[in-house]
C-alpha positions as a Markdown table, in Angstrom:
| # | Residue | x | y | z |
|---|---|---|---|---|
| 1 | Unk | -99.0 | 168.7 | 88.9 |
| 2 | Unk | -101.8 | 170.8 | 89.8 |
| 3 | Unk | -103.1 | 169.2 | 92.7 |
| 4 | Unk | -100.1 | 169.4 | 94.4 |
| 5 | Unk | -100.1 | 171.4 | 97.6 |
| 6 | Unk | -97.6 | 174.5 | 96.4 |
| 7 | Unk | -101.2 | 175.2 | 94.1 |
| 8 | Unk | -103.0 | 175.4 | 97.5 |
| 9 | Unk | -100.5 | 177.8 | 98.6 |
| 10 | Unk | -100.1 | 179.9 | 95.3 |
| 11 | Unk | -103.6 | 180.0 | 94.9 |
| 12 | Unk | -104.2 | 181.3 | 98.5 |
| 13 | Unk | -101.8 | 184.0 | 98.1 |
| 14 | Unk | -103.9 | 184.9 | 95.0 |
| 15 | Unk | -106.7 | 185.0 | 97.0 |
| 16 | Unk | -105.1 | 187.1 | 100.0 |
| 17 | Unk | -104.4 | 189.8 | 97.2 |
| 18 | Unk | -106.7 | 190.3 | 96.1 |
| 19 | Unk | -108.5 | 191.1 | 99.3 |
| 20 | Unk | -106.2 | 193.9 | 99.3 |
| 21 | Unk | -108.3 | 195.8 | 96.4 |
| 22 | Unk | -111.0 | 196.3 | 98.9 |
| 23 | Unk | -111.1 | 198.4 | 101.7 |
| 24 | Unk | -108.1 | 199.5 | 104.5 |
| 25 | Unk | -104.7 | 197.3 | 104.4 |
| 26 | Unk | -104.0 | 199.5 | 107.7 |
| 27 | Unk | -105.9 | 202.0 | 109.2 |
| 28 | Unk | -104.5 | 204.6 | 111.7 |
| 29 | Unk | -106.1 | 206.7 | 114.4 |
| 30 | Unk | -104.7 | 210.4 | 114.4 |
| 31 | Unk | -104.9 | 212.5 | 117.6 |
| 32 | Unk | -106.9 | 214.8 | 115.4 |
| 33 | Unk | -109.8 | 212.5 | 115.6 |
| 34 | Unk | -109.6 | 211.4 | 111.8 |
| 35 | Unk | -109.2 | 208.3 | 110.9 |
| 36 | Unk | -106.4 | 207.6 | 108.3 |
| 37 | Unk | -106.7 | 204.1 | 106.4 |
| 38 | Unk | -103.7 | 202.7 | 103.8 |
| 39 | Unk | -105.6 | 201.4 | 100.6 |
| 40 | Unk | -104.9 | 200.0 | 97.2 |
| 41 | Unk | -105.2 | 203.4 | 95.9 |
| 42 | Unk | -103.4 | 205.3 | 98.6 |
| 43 | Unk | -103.8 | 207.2 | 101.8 |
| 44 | Unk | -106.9 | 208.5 | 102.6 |
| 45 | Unk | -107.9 | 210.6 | 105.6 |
| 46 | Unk | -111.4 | 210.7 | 107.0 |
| 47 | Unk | -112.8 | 213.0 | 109.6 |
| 48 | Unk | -116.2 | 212.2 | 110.9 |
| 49 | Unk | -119.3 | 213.1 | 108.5 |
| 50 | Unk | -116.9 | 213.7 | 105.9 |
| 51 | Unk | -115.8 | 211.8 | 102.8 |
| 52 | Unk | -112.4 | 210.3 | 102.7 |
| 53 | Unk | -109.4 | 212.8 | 101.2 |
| 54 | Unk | -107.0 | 211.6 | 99.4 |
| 55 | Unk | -103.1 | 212.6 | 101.0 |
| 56 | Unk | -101.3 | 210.2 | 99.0 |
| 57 | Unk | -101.0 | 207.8 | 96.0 |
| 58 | Unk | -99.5 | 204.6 | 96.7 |
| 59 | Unk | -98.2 | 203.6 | 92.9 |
| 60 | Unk | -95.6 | 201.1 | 94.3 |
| 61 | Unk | -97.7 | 199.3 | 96.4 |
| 62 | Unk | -100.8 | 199.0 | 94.2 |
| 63 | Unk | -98.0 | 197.7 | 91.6 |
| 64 | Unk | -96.5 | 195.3 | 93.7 |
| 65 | Unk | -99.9 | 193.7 | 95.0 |
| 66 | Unk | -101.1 | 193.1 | 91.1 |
| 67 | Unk | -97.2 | 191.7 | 90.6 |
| 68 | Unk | -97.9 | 189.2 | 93.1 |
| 69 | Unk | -101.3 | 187.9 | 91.6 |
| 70 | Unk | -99.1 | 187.8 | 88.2 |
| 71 | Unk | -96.7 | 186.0 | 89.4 |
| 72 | Unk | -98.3 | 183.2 | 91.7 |
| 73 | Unk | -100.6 | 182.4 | 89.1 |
| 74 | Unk | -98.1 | 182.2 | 86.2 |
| 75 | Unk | -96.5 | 179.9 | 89.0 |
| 76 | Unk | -99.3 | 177.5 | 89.3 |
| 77 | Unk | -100.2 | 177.2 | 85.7 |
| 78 | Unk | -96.1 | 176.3 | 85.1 |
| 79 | Unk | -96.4 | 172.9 | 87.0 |
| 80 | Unk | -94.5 | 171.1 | 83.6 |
| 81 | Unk | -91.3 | 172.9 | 83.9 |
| 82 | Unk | -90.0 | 172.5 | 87.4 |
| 83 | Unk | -86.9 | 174.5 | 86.9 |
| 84 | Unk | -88.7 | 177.7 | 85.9 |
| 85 | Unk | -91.3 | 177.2 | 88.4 |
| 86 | Unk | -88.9 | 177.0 | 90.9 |
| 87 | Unk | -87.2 | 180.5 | 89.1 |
| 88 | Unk | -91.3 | 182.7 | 89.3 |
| 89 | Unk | -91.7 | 181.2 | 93.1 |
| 90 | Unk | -88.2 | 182.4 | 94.3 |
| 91 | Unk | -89.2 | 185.8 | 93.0 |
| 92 | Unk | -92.4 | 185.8 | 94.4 |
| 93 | Unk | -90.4 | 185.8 | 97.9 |
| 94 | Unk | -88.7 | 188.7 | 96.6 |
| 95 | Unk | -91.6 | 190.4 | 95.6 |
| 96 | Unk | -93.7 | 189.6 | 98.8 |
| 97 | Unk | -90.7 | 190.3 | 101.0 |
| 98 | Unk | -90.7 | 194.0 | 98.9 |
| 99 | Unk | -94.2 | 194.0 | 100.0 |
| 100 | Unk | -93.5 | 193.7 | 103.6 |
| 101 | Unk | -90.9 | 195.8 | 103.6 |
| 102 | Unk | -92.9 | 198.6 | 101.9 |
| 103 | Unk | -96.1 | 198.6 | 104.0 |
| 104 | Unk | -94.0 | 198.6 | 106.6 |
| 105 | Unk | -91.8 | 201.8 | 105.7 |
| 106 | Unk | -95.3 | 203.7 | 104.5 |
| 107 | Unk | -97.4 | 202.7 | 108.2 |
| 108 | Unk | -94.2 | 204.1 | 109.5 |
| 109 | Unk | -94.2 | 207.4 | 107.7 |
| 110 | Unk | -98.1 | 207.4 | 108.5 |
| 111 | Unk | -97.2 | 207.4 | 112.4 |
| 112 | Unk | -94.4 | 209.8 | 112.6 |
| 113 | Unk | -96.1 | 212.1 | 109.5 |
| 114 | Unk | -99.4 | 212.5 | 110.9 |
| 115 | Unk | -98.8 | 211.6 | 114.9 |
| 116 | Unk | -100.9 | 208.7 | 114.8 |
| 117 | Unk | -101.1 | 205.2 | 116.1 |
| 118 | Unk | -102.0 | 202.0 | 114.7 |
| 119 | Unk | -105.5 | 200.2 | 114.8 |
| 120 | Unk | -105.3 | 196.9 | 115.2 |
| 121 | Unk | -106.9 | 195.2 | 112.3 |
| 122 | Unk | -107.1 | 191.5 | 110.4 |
| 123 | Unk | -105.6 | 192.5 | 107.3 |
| 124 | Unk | -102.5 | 193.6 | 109.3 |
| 125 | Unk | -100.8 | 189.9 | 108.9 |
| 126 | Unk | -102.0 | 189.0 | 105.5 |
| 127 | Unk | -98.4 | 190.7 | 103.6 |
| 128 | Unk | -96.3 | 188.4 | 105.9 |
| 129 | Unk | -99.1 | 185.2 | 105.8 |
| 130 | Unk | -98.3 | 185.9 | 101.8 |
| 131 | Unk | -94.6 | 186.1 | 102.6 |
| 132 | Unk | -94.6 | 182.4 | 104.8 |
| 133 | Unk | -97.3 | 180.8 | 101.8 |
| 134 | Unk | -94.9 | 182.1 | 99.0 |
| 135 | Unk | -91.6 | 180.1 | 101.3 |
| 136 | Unk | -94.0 | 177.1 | 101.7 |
| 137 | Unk | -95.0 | 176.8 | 98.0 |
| 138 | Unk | -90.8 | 177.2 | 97.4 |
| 139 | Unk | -90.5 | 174.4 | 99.1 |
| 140 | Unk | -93.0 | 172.3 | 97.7 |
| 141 | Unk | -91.9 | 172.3 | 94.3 |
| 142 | Unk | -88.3 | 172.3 | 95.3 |
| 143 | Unk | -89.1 | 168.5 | 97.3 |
| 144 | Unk | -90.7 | 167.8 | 94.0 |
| 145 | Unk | -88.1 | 168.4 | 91.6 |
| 146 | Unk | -85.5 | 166.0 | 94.3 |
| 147 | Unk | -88.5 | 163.5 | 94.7 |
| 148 | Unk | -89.0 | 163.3 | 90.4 |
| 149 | Unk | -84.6 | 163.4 | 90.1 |
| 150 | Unk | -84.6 | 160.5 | 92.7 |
| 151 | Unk | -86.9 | 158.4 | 90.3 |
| 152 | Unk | -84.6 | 159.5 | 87.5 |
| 153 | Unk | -81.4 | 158.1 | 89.5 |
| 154 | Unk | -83.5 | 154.8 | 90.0 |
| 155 | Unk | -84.1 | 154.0 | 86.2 |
């Protein structure tokens, strides 16, 4: 059903991602002085008084962010066949965990490439909040599917 709590979940995720469209997923402070922010379009660096350069496109990640929105709403809207539901959430814990993994291996190559260190910032957790709501919404429709082949055993 739609109502159920996985929906809550997926839809969240959907909402995280899309967060990523606007503005800095990580932002980095080189000893330079400019400031160098990970977007949806790419890297960017920005020296003060100046408009932001663009280093570096960032096709993969931009791919997998609109791959997650695909996938976690073609996962809500398949509420009446369990079975593939259960098939679109696992891979959207592949797909969020490729996420992780990704940002993860570019922020790296940001600090070593251009000797810089991190800025603490909000969006910093949201690719491993999506990665904990994609497990969560797994396991709601996998305790559905028991709870609805219990019933079946019963009759």
């Amino acid at each position: 059903m739609i109502q159920r709590i996985q929906s809550i979940y997926l839809s969240v995720i959907v909402l995280i991602s899309l967060m990523f469209f606007k503005g800095n997923m990580l932002t980095f402070s080189a000893k330079t002085g400019e400031v160098i922010g990970i977007t949806f379009n790419g890297i960017f660096s920005t020296k003060e008084g100046q408009n932001p350069e663009l280093l570096e496109k960032l096709l993969p990640l931009s791919v997998i962010i609109i791959l997650i929105i695909i996938i976690a709403l073609v996962t809500i809207f398949l509420f009446k066949n369990r079975k593939v539901q259960l098939r679109f959430s696992w891979s959207l814990i592949i797909v969020a965990s490729v996420f992780v993994i990704a940002l993860i291996h570019v922020s790296f190559k940001t600090l070593s490439g251009f000797d810089a260190s991190i800025i603490p910032g909000f969006k910093m957790i949201l690719p491993l909040l999506i990665l904990i709501l994609s497990i969560l919404a797994y396991r709601g429709i996998k305790k559905d599917d028991q709870l609805v082949k219990s019933y079946d055993r019963l009759r």
